[in-house]
Each structure stands twice: as structure tokens, then as C-alpha cells.
PDB file of N, CA, C and O in Angstrom:
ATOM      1  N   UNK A   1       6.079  -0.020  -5.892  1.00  0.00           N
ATOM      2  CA  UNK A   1       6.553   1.125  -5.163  1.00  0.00           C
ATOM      3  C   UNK A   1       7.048   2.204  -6.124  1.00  0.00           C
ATOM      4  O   UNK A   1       6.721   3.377  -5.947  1.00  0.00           O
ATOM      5  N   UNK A   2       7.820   1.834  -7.124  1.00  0.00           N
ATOM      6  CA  UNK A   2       8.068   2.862  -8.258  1.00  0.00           C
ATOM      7  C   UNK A   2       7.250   3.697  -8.868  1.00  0.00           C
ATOM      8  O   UNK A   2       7.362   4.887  -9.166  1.00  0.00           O
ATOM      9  N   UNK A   3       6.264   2.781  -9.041  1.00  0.00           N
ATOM     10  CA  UNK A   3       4.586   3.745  -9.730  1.00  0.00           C
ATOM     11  C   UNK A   3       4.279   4.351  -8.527  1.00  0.00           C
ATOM     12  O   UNK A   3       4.272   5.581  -8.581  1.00  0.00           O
ATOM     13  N   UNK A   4       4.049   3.902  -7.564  1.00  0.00           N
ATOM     14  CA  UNK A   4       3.717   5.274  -6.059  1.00  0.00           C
ATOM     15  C   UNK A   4       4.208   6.158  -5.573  1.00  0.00           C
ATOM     16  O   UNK A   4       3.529   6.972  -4.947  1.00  0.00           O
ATOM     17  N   UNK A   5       5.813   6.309  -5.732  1.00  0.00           N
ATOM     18  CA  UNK A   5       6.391   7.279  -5.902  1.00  0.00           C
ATOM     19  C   UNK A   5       6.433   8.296  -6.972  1.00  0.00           C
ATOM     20  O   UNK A   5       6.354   9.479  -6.642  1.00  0.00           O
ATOM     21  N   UNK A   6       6.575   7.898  -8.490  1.00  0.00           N
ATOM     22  CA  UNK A   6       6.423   8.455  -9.363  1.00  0.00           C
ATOM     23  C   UNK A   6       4.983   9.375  -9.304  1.00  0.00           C
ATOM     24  O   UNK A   6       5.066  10.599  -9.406  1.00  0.00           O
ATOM     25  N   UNK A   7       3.673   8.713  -9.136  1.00  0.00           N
ATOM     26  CA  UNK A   7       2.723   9.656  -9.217  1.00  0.00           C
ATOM     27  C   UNK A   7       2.755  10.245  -8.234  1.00  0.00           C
ATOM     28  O   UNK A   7       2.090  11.228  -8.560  1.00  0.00           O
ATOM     29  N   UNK A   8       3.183  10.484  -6.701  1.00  0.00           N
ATOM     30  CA  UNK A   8       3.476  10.840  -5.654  1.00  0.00           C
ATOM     31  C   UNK A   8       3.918  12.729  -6.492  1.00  0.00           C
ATOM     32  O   UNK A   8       3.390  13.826  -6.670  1.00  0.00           O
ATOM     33  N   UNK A   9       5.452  11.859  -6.789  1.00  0.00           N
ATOM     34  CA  UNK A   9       6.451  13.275  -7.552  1.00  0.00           C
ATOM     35  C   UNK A   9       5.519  14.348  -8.418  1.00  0.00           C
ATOM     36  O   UNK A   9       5.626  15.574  -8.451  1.00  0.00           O
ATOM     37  N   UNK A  10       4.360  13.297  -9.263  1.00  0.00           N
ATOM     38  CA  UNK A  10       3.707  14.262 -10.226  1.00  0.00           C
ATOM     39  C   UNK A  10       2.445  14.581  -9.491  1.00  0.00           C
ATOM     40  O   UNK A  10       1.504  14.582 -10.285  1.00  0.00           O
ATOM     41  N   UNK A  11       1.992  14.917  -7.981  1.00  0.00           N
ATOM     42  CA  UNK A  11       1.401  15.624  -7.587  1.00  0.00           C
ATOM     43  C   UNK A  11      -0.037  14.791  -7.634  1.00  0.00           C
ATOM     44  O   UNK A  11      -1.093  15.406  -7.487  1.00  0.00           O
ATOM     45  N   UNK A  12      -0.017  13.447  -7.835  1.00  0.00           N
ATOM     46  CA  UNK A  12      -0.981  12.718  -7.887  1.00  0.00           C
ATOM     47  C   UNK A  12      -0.996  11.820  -6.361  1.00  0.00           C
ATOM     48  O   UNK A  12      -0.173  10.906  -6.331  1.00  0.00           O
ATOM     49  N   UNK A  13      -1.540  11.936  -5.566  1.00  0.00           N
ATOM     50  CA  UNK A  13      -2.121  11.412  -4.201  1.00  0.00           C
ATOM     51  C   UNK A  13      -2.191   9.783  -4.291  1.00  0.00           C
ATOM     52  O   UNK A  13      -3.168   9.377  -4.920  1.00  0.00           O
ATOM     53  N   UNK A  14      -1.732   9.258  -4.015  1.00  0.00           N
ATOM     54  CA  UNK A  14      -1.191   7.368  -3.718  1.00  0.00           C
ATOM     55  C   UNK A  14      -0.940   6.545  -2.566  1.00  0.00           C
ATOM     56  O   UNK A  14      -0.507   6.979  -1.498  1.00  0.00           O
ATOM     57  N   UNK A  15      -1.205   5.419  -2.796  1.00  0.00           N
ATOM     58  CA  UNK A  15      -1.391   4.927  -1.741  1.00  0.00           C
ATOM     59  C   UNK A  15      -0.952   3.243  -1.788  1.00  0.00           C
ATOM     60  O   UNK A  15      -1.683   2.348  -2.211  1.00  0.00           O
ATOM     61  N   UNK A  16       0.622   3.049  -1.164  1.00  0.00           N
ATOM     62  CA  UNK A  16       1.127   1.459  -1.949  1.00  0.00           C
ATOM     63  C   UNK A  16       0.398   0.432  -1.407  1.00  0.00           C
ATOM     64  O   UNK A  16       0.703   0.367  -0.216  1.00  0.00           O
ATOM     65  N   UNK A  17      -0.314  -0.299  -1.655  1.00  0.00           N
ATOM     66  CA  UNK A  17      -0.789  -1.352  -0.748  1.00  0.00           C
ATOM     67  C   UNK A  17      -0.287  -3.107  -1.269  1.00  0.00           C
ATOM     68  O   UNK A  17      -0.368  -3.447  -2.449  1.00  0.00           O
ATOM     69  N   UNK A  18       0.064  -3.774  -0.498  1.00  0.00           N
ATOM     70  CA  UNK A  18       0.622  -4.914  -0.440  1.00  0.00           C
ATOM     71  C   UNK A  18       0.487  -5.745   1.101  1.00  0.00           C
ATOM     72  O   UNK A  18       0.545  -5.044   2.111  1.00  0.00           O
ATOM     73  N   UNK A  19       0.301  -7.298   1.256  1.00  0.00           N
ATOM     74  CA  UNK A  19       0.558  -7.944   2.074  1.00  0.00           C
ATOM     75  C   UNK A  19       1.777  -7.171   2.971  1.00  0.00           C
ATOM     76  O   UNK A  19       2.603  -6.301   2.693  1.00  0.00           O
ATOM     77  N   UNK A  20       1.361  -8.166   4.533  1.00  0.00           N
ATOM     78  CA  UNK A  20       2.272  -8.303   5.498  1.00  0.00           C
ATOM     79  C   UNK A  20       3.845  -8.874   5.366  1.00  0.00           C
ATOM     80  O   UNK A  20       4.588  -8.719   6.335  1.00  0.00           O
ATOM     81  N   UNK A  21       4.227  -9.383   4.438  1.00  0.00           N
ATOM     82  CA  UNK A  21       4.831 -10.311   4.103  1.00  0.00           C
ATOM     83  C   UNK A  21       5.996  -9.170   3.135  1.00  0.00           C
ATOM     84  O   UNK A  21       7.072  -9.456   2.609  1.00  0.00           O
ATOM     85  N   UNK A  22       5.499  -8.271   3.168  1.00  0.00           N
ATOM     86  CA  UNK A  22       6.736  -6.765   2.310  1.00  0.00           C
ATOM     87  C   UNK A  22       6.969  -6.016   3.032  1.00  0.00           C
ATOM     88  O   UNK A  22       8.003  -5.437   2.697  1.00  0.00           O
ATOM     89  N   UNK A  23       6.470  -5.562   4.135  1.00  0.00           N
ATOM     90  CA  UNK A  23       6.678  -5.083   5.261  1.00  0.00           C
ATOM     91  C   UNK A  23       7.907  -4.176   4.835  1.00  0.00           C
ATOM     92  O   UNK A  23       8.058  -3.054   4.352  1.00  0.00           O
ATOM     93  N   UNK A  24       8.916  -5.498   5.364  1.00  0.00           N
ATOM     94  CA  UNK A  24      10.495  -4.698   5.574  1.00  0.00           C
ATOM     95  C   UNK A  24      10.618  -4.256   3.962  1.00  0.00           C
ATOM     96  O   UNK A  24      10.626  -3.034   3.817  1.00  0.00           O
ATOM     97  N   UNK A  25      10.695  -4.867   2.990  1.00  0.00           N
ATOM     98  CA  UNK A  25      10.944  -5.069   1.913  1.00  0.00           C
ATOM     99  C   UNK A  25      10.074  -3.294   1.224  1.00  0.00           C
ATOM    100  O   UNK A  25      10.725  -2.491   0.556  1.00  0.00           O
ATOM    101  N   UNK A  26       9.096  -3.146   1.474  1.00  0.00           N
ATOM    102  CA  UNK A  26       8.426  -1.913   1.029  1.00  0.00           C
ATOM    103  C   UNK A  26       9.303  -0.926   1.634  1.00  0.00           C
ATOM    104  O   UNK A  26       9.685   0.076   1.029  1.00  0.00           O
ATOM    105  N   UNK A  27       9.565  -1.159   2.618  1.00  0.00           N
ATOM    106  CA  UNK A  27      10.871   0.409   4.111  1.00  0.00           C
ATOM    107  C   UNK A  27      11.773   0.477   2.747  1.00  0.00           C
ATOM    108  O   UNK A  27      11.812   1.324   1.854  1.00  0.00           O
ATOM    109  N   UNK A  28      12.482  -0.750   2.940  1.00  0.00           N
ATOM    110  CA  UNK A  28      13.753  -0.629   1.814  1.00  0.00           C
ATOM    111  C   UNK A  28      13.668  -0.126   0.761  1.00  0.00           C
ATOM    112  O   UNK A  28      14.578   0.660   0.495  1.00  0.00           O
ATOM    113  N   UNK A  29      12.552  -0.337  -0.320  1.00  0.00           N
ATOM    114  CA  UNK A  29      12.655  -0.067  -1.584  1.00  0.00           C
ATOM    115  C   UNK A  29      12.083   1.876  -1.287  1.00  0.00           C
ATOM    116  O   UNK A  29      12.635   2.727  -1.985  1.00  0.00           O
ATOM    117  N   UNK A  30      11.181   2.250  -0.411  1.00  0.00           N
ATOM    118  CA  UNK A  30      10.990   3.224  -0.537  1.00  0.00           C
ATOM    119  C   UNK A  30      12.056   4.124  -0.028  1.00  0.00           C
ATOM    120  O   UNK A  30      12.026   5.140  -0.723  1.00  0.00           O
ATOM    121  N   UNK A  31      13.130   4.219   1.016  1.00  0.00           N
ATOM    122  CA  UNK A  31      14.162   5.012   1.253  1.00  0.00           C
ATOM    123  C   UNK A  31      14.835   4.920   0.050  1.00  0.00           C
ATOM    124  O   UNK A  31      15.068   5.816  -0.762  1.00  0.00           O
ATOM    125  N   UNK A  32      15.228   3.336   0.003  1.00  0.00           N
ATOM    126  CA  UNK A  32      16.019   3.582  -1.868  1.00  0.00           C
ATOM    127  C   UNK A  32      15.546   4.750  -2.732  1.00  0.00           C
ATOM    128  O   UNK A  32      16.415   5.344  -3.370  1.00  0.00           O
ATOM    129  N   UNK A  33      14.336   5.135  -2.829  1.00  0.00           N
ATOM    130  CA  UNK A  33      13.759   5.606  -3.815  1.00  0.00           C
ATOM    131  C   UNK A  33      13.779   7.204  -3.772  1.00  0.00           C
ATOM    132  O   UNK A  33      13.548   7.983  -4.697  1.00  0.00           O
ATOM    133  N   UNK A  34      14.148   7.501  -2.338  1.00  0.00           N
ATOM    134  CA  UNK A  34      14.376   8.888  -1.498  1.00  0.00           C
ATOM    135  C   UNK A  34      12.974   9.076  -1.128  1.00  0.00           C
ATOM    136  O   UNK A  34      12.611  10.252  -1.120  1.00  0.00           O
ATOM    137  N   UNK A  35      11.999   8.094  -0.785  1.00  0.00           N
ATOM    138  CA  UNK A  35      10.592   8.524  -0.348  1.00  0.00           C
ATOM    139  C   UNK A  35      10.081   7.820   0.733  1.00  0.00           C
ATOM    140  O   UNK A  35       9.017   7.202   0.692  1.00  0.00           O
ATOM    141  N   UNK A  36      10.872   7.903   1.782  1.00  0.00           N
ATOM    142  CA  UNK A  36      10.761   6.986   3.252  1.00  0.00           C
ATOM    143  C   UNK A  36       9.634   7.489   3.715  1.00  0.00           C
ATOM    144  O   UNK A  36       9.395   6.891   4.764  1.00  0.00           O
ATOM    145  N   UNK A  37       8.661   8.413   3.456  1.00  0.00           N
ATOM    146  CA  UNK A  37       7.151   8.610   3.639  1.00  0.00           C
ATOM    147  C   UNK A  37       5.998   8.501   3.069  1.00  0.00           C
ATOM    148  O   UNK A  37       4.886   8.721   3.549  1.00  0.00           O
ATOM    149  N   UNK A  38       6.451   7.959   1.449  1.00  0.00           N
ATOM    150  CA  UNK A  38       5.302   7.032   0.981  1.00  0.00           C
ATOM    151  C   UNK A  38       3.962   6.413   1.559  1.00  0.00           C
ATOM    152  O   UNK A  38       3.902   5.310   2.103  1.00  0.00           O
ATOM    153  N   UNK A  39       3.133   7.082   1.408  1.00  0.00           N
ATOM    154  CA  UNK A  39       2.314   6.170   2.027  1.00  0.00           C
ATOM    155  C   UNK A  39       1.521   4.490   1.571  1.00  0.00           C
ATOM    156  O   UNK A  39       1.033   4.138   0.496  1.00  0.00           O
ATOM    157  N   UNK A  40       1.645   3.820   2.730  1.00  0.00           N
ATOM    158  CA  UNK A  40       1.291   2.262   2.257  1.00  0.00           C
ATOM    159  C   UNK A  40       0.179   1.667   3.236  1.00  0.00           C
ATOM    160  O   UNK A  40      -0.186   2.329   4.208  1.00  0.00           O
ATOM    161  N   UNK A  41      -0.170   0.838   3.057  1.00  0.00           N
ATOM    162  CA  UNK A  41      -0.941   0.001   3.980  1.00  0.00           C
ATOM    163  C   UNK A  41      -1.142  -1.532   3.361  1.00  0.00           C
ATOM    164  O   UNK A  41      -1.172  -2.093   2.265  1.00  0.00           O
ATOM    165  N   UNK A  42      -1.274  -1.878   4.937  1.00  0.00           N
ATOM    166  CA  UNK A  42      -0.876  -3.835   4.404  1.00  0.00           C
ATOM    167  C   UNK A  42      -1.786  -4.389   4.668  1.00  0.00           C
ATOM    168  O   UNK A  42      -2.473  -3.921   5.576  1.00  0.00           O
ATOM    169  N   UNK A  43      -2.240  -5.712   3.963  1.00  0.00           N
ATOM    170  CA  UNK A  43      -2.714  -6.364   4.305  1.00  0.00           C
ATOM    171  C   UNK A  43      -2.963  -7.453   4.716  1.00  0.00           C
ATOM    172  O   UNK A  43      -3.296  -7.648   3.547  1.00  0.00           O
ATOM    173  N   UNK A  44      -3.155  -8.443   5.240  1.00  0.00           N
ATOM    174  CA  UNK A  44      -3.255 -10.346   5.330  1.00  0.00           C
ATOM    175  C   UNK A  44      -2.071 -10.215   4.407  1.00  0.00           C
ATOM    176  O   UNK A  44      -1.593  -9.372   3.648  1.00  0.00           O
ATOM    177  N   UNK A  45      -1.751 -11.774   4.939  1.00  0.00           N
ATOM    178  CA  UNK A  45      -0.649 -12.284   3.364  1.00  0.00           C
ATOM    179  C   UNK A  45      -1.217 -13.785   4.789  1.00  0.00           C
ATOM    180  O   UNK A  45      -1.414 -13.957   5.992  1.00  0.00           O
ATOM    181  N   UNK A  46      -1.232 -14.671   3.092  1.00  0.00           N
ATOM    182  CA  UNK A  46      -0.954 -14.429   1.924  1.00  0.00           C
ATOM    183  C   UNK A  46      -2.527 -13.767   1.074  1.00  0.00           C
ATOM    184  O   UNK A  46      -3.588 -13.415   1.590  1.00  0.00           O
ATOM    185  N   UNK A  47      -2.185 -13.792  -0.110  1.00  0.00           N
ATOM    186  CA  UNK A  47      -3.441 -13.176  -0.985  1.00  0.00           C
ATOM    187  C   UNK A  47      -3.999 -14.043  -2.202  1.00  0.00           C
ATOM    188  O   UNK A  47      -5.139 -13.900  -2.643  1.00  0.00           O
ATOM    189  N   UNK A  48      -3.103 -14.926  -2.679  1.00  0.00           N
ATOM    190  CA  UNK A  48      -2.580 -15.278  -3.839  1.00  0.00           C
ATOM    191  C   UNK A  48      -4.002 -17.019  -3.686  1.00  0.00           C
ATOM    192  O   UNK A  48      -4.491 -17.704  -4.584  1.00  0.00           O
ATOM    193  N   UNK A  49      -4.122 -17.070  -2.612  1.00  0.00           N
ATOM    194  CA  UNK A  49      -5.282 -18.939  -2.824  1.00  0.00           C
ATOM    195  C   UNK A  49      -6.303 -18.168  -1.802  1.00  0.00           C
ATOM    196  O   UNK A  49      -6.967 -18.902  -1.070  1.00  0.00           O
ATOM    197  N   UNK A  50      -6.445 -17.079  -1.714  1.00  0.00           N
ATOM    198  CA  UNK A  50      -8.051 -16.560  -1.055  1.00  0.00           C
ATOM    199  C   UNK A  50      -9.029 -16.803  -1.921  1.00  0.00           C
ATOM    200  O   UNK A  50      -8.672 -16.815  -3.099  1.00  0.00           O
ATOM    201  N   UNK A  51      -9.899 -16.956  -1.750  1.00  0.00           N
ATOM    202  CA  UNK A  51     -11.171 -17.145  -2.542  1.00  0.00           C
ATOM    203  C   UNK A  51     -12.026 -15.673  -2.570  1.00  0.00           C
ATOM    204  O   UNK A  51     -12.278 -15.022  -1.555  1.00  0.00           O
ATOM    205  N   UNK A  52     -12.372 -15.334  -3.798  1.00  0.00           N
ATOM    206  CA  UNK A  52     -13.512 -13.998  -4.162  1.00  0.00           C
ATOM    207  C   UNK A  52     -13.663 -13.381  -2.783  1.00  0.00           C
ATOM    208  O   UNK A  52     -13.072 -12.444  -2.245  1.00  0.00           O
ATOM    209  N   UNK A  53     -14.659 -14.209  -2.364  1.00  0.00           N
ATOM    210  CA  UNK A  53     -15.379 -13.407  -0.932  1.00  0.00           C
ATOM    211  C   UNK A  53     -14.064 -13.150  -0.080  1.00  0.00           C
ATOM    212  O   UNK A  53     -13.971 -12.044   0.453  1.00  0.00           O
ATOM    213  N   UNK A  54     -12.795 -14.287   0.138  1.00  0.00           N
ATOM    214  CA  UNK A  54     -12.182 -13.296   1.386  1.00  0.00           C
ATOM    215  C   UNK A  54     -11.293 -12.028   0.808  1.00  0.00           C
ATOM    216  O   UNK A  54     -10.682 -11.126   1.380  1.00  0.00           O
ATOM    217  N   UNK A  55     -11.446 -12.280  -0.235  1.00  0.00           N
ATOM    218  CA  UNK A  55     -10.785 -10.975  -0.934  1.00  0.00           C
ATOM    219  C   UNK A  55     -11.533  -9.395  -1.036  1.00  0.00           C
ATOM    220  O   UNK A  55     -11.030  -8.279  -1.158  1.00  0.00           O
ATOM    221  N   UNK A  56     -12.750  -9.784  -0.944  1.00  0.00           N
ATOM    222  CA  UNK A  56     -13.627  -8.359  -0.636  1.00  0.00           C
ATOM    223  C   UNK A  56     -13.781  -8.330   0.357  1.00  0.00           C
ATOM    224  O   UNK A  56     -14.654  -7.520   0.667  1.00  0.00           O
ATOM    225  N   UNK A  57     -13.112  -9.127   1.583  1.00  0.00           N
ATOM    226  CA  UNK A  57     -13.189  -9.093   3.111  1.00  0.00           C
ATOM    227  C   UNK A  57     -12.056  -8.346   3.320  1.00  0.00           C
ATOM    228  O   UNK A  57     -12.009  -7.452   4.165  1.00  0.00           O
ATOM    229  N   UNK A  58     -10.955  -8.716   2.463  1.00  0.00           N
ATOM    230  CA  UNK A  58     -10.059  -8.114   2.711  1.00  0.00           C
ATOM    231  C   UNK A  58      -9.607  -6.585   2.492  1.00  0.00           C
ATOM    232  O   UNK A  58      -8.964  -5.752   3.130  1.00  0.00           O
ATOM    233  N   UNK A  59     -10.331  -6.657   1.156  1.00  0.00           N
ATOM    234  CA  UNK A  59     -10.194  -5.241   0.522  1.00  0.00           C
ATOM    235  C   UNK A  59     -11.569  -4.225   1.381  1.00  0.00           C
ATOM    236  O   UNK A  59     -11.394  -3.051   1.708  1.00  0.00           O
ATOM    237  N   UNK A  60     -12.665  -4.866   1.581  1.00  0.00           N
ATOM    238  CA  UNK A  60     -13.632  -3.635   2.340  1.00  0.00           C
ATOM    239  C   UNK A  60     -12.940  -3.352   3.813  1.00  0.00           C
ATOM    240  O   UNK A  60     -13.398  -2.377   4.409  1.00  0.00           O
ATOM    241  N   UNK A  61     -11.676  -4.244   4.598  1.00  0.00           N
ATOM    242  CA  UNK A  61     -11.482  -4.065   5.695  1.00  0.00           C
ATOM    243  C   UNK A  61      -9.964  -2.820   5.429  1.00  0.00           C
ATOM    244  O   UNK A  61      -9.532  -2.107   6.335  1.00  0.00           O
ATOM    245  N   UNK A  62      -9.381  -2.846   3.945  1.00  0.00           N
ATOM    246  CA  UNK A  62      -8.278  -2.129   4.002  1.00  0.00           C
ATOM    247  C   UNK A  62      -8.938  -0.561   3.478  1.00  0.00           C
ATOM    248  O   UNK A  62      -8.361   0.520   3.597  1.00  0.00           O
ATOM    249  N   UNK A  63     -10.202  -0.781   2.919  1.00  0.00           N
ATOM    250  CA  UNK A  63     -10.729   0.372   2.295  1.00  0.00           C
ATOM    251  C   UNK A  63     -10.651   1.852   3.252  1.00  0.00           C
ATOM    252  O   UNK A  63     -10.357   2.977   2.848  1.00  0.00           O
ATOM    253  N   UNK A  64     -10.963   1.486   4.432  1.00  0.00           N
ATOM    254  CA  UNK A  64     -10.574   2.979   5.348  1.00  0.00           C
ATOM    255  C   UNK A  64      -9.585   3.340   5.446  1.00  0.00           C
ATOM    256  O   UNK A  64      -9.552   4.533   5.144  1.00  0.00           O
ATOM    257  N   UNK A  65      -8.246   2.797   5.845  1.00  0.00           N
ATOM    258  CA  UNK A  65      -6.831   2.829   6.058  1.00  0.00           C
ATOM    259  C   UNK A  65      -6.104   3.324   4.442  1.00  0.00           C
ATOM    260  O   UNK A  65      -5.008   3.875   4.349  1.00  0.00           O
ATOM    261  N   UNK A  66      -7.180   2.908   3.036  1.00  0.00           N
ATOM    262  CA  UNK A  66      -6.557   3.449   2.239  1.00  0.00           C
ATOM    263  C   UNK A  66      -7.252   4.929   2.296  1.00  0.00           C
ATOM    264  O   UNK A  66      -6.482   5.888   2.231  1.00  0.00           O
ATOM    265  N   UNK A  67      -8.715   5.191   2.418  1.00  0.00           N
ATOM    266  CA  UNK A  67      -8.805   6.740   2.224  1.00  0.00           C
ATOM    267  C   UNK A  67      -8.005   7.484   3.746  1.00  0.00           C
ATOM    268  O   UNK A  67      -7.358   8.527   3.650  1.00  0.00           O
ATOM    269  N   UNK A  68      -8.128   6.999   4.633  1.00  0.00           N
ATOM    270  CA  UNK A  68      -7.091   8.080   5.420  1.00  0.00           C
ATOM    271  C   UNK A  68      -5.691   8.102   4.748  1.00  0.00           C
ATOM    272  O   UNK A  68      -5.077   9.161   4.617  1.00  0.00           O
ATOM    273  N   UNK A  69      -5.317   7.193   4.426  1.00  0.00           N
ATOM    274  CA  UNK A  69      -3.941   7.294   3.803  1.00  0.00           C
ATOM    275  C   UNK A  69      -3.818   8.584   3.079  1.00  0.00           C
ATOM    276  O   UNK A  69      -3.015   9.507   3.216  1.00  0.00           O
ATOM    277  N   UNK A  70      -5.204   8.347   1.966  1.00  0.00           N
ATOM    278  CA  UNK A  70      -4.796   9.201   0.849  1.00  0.00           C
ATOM    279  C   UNK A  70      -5.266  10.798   1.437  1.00  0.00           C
ATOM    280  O   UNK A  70      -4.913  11.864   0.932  1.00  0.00           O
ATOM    281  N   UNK A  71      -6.047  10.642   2.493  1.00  0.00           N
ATOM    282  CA  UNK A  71      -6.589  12.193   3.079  1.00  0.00           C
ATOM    283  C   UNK A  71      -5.797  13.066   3.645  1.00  0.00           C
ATOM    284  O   UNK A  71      -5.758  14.260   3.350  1.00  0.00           O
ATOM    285  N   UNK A  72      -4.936  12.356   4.724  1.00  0.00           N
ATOM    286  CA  UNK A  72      -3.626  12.695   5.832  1.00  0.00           C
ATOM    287  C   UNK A  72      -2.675  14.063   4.927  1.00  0.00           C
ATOM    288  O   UNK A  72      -2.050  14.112   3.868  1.00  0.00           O
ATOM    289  N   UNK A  73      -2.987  14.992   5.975  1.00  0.00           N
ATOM    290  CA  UNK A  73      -1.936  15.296   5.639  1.00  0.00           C
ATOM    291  C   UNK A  73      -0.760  15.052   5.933  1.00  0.00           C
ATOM    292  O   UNK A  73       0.156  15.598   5.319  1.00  0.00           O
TER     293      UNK A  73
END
């Protein structure tokens, strides 16, 4: 969340992505950070014993939700 804010500040377009499982934990650290509009998007959890393929299942299914993220105004 620190690196997404930071390039956020320097005018660089970002997008935090992490499991279901940070949810609350991403809210928190980003108000901490003074950037309660960060943009994020989640995915499955866990991530960590997926195998190759469900991981490009996972990532081609978050791939839209990250370019609107990064498009939105």
C-alpha cells in the first residue's frame, strides 16, 4: 500500500491488488496513509498453494477490474 500511494502522490496511475483476506486491513492502512481512495482490487485468497494455471485464472479474471481501476476517473 505504501508503494501505491507513493506513485499515486508522484502522478503515476496505480492500482493495489491483494487477496480477500486484506480487505479490512488495506481500508486501514490506506486512511492511515491519508489516501482512503486508493484504488485496489481483490482477489480469491488464498494465493500462496494455487497452482500456475489457477493463478492465470485468477489474474486474467482480475485483469478488467485492474484496467477500470486504473481508467476511472
Amino acid at each position: 500500500m505504501h508503494d501505491i500511494v507513493d506513485l499515486e502522490r508522484r502522478g503515476v496511475p496505480s492500482v493495489f491488488v491483494a487477496s480477500t483476506e486484506f480487505v479490512d486491513a488495506a481500508d486501514r492502512q490506506a486512511t492511515a496513509l491519508g489516501a482512503p481512495g486508493v484504488r485496489r482490487v481483490f482477489v480469491a485468497h488464498p494465493i500462496q498453494d494455487r497452482t500456475d494455471d489457477e493463478l492465470r485464472t485468477l489474474a486474467d479474471t482480475a485483469f478488467d477490474q485492474v484496467v477500470a481501476a486504473l481508467t476511472a476517473p
